[in-house]
TORFI-668628 format. One record per residue: x, y, z of N, C-alpha, C in turn. Coordinates in steps of 0.1 Angstrom, whole numbers, plus 5000, padded with zeros to 4 digits. Layout:
XYZXYZXYZ ...
//
This chain:
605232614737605232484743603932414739 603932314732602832214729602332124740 601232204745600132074756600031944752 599731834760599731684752598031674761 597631584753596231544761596731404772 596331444784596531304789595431254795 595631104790594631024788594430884800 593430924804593930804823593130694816 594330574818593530474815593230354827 592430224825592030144835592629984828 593329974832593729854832593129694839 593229584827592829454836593529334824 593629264837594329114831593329004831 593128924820592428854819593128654816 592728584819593028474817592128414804 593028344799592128244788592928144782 592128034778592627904769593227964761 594227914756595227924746594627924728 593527804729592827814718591727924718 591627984721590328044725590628194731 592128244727592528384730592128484716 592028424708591628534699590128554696 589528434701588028504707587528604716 588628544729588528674740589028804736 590128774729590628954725589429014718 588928924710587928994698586529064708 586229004718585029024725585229154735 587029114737586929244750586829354742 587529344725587829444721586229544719 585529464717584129484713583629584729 584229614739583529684744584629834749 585829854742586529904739587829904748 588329744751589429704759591029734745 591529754750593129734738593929604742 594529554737595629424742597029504743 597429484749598529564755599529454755 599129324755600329234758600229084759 600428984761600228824762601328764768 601128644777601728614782601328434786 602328354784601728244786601728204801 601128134806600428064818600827924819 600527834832600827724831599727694824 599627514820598527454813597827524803 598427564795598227574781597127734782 597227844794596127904797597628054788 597028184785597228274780596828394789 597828484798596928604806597328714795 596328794795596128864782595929044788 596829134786596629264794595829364786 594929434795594129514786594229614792 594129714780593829884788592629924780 591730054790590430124781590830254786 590530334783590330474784589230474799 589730534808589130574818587630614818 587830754809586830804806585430744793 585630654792584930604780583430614782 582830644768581730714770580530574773 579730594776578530494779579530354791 580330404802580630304803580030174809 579430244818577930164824577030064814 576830094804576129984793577229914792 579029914790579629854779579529744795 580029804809580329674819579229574816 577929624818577129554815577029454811 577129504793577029444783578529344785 579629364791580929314791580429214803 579729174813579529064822578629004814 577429074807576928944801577628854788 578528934781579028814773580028734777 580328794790581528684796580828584805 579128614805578728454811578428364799 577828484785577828384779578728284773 580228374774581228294772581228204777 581428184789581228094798580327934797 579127974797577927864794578827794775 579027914768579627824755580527724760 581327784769583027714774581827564779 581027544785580827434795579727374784 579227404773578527394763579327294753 580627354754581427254746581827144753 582227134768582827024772581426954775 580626964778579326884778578826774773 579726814757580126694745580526604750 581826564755582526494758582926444772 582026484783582026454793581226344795 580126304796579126214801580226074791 580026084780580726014771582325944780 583326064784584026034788584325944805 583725984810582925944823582525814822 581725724812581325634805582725554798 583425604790584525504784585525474799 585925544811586325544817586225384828 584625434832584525304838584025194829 583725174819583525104810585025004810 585925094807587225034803588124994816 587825034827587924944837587224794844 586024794839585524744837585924584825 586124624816586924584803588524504811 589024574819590324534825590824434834 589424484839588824394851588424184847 587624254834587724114828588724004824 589624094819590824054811591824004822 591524074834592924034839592023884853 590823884852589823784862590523634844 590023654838590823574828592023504830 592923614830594523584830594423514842 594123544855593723504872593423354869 592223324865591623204862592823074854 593323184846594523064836595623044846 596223134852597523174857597423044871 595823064878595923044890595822884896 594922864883594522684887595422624872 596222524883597022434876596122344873 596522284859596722114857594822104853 594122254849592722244849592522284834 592122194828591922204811590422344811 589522284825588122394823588322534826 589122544836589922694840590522764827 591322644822592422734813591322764802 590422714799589422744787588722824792 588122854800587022924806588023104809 589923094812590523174813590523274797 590923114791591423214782590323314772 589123224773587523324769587423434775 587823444787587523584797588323674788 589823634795590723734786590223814768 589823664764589723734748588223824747 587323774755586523874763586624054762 587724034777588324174781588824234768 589724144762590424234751589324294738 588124224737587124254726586324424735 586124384747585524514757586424614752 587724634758588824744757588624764743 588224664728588124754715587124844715 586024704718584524834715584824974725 585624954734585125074742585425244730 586325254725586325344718585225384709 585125264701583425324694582425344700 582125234714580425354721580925474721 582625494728582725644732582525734718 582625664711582225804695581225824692 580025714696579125724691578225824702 578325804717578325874727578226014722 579426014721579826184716579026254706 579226164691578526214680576226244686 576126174693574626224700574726294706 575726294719575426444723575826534716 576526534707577226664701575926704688 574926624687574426664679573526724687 572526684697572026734707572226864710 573226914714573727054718574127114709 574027074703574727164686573827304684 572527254686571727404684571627464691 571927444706572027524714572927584714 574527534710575427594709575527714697 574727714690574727794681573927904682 572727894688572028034695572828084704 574028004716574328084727575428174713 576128074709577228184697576528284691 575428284687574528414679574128554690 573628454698573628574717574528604720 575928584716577028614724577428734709 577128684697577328784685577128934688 575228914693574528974692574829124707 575229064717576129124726577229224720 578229144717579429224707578729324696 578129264692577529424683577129554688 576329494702576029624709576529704718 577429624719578629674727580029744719 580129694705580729784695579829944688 578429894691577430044681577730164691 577830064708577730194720579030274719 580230174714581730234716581630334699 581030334688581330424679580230544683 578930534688577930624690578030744697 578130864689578230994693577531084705 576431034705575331014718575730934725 575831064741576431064754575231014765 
//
C-alpha cells in the first residue's frame, strides 16, 4: 500500500478590479498563494480563490511582507484615481455652472415678450453657456495631463516598492533556510 503525503492547506478569497486581476494574482503569487479559481462580482470587481500550503516555510516574513504590498497596492489604487479626481470634481461643477448659463439665457429669451434687449442679451447668454459646456472638456484635460504628470514619479517609486516587496517575498518562498 502506497502512503500519499497530505498536505493541509489555508485558503482565502480575495476581491479585485477586473483590470487589475492579473496583477493581484501575480503579487499573491509572489508570497506563495495558488489561484484555484475566478469568479465575477458585481461592478466589474473579480473574487479570486487562493490556497497556500499550511505549512509554508518562513510564513511570518511572507504575511508580513504580504500586508505590506497590499497597502502598497492600495496607495497605487488611490495614486491612480488622484489623476482624475480633483479634475473631475472641477468639470462637474464647472459644467453645471455652464448649464446654468445657458438655460438663465433661454429664461431671459423665453420669458420677456415683445423685448428686442432681453432677446439679445438671451440669446448671448445661451451662446455663452453653450461655448462654457465646450471648453469644459479641455480644462478637464489639461487638469488631468498636470496632475498626471505630477504624480507620475511618485507612481513609479510606489510601483518599484511594490516590485521590490514581490521579490522578497518570492527569494523567501525558493530559500532553503528555515
Amino acid at each position: 500500500m502506497e502512503e500519499k503525503d497530505f498536505v493541509s492547506y489555508e485558503y482565502r478569497t480575495v476581491s479585485a478590479k477586473a483590470k487589475d486581476q492579473t496583477r493581484v494574482m501575480d503579487m499573491y503569487e509572489a508570497f506563495g498563494w495558488e489561484v484555484t479559481g475566478t469568479s465575477p462580482q458585481v461592478a466589474g470587481d473579480v473574487a479570486l480563490s487562493l490556497k497556500r500550503d499550511r505549512k509554508q516555510r518562513h510564513k511570518q516574513e511572507l504575511n508580513k511582507l504580504e500586508r505590506q504590498a497590499e497597502e502598497t497596492f492600495e496607495t497605487l489604487g488611490s495614486l491612480q484615481r488622484s489623476k482624475t479626481l480633483g479634475a473631475s470634481v472641477f468639470a462637474y461643477i464647472f459644467g453645471i455652472f455652464a448649464a446654468l448659463v445657458l438655460g438663465g439665457g433661454m429664461c431671459l429669451t423665453m420669458l420677456i415678450e415683445n423685448s428686442i434687449p432681453a432677446l439679445v442679451c438671451g440669446i448671448a447668454l445661451g451662446v455663452a453657456g453653450l461655448v462654457l459646456c465646450g471648453v469644459n472638456y479641455a480644462i478637464y484635460s489639461k487638469i488631468v495631463a498636470k496632475k498626471t504628470r505630477d504624480v507620475l514619479p511618485v507612481i513609479d517609486q510606489t510601483e518599484e516598492k511594490l516590485a521590490n516587496i514581490l521579490e522578497k517575498g518570492n527569494e523567501l518562498l525558493s530559500s532553503e533556510i528555515i
